[in-house]
C-alpha positions in Angstrom: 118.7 110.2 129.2 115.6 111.3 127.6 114.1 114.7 128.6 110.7 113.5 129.6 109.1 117.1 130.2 110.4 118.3 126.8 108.7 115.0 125.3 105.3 115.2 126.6 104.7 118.7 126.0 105.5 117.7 121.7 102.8 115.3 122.2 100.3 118.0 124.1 101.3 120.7 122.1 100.3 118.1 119.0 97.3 116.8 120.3 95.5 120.4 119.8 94.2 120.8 123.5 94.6 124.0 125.2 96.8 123.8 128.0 94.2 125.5 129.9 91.3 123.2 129.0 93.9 120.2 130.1 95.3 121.5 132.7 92.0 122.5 133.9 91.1 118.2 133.2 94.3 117.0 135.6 93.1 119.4 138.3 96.4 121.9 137.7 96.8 125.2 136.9 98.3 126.0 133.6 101.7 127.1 135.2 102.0 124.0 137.2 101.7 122.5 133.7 104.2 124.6 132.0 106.7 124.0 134.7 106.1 120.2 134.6 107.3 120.5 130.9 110.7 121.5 131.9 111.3 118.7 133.8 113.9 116.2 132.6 113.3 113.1 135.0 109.3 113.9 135.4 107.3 111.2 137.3 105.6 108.6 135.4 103.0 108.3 137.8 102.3 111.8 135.8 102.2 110.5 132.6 100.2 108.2 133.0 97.8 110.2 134.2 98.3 112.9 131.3 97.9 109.9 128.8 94.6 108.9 130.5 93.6 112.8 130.0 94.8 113.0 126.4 93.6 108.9 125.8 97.4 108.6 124.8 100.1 106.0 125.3 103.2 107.4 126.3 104.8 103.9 126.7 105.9 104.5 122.8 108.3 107.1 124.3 108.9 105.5 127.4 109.0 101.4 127.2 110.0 100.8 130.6 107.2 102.4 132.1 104.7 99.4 130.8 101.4 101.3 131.2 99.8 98.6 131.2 101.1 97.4 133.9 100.7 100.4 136.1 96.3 99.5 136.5 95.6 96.5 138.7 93.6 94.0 136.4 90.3 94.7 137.9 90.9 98.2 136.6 91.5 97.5 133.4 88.9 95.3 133.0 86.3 97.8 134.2 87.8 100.3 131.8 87.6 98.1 128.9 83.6 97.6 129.8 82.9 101.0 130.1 85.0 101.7 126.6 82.6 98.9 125.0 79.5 100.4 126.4 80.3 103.9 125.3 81.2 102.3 121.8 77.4 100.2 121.5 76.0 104.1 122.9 77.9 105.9 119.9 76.6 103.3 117.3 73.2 103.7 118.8 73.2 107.3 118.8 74.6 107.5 115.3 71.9 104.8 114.1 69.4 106.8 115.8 70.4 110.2 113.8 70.2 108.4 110.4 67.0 107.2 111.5 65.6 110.6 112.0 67.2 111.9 109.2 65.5 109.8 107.2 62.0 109.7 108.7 62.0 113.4 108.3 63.1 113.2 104.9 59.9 110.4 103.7 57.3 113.1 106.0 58.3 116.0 104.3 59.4 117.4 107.2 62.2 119.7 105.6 63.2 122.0 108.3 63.7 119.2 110.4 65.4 117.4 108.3 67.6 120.2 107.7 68.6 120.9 111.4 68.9 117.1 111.9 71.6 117.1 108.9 73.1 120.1 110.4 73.6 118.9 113.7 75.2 115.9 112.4 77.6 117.5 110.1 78.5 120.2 113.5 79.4 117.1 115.4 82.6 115.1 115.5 82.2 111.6 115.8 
C-alpha cells in the first residue's frame, strides 16, 4: 500500500511553497502539516483539499480517489465559471499593460514607460 503522507509531501516539497505559507492557506499550523506527512493511510478528504491549495491533482497518485467525483456538479460548474472569468480578467489586465506600455512609449513619456516595463517584467503571469 502506498504511503500517502510520504507522497504528498514530494509533491509540496516540489511545488516550491513554504510549508508555512501553505500551511498557513489550509488553516493548520506547520507541525500539524509535518505530522500529516508521516501518515501512511492519510485522508483523502485531505488531499483533496491540499490539491485545491496547491491547484494540484493528486488523483495521478491516487486513481481511486476520482477527484472529480468528490465536488457535487453544481460545484464544479461554479468553479469552472469563476476559472473562465479570472482567465478573460488576466487577458484584460495583460492587454491593458501593453496598452500603456505602448501609449507611454508614442508620448514620450519615458519614466513611465520605464516603470510600466518594470512592473511587467517583476510580475509572474
Amino acid at each position: 500500500m502506498q504511503h500517502r503522507g510520504e507522497i504528498i509531501e514530494n509533491v509540496v516539497r516540489r511545488s516550491g511553497i513554504s510549508l508555512s505559507v501553505l500551511a498557513g492557506k489550509m488553516g493548520i499550523s506547520t507541525n500539524t502539516l509535518y505530522n500529516r506527512f508521516k501518515e501512511k493511510n492519510l485522508s483523502y478528504d485531505f488531499i483533496l483539499t491540499l490539491g485545491m491549495v496547491l491547484h494540484y491533482n493528486f488523483a495521478v497518485h491516487f486513481p481511486e480517489m476520482k477527484s472529480d467525483k468528490a465536488l457535487p456538479d453544481d460545484v464544479r460548474a461554479e468553479l469552472f465559471q469563476l476559472e473562465e472569468k479570472y482567465k478573460s480578467l488576466l487577458e484584460r489586465y495583460n492587454w491593458l499593460l501593453k496598452f500603456l506600455l505602448k501609449k507611454s512609449h508614442e508620448a514620450d513619456q519615458h519614466a513611465l514607460h520605464k516603470q510600466i516595463k518594470e512592473f511587467i517584467n517583476s510580475s509572474s503571469f
